[in-house]
N, C-alpha and C positions, 0 to 999 in steps of 0.2 A: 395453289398459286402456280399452277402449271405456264401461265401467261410469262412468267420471270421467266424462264427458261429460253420460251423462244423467240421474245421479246427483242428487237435491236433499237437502239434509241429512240425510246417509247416514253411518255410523261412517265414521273415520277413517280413508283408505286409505292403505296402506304402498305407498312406491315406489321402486326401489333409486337408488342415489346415482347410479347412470349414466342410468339413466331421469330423476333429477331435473333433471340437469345441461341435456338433450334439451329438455325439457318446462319448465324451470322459469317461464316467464314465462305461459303459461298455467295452470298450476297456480295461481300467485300471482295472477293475475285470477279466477279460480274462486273462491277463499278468499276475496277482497278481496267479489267481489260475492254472499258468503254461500253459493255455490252447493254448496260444502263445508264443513262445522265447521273443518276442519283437515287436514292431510298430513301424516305420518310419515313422512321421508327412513329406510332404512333402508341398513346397511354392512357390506358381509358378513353379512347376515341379521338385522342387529341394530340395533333403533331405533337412531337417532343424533341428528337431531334431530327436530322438530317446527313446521311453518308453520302459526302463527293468524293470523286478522287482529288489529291493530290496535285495541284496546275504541274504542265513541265519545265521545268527551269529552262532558260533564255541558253542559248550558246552564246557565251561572253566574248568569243575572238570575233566572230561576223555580224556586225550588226549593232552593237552593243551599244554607240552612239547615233545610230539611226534617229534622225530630228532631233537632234541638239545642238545644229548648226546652220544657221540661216545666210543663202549667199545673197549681197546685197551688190549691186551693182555687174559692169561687164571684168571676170576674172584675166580677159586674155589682152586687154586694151591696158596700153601705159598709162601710169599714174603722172601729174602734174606737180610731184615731188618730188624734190633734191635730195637725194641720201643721203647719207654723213659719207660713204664709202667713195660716192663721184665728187667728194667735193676736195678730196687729194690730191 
């Protein structure tokens, strides 16, 4: 399976469970560092399971409400409402 090696985001290569056993920690760095989409262990010829990496978590201070907020109308034109504050 010399393909793995020089492989860069290439479909998803099947490898049987005894191979994976052999191999798995290089496998799991190859995924980890994108070098692969992913592996399909397979068992007796048949997917079994599937190594992805990890998604990467979101940066929470920039962005984190990106569309969750809809502007409806013009924000810089006055409103046709009496405050409580102007009516002093």
């Amino acid at each position: 399976m010399d393909h793995l090696k020089k492989s860069t985001k290439k479909a998803a290569p099947e490898v049987g469970a005894t191979e994976f056993k052999a191999r798995c920690l290089q496998l799991m760095t190859a995924v980890h560092d994108r070098k692969l989409n992913s592996v399909t262990v397979t068992k007796r010829g048949k997917p079994f399971v599937k190594l992805v990496p990890v998604p990467e978590e979101p940066t929470l201070i920039y962005g984190c409400l990106a569309g969750l907020a809809k502007v409806v109308g013009d924000l810089t034109e006055p409103v046709d409402v009496i405050w409580e504050a102007e009516r002093d």
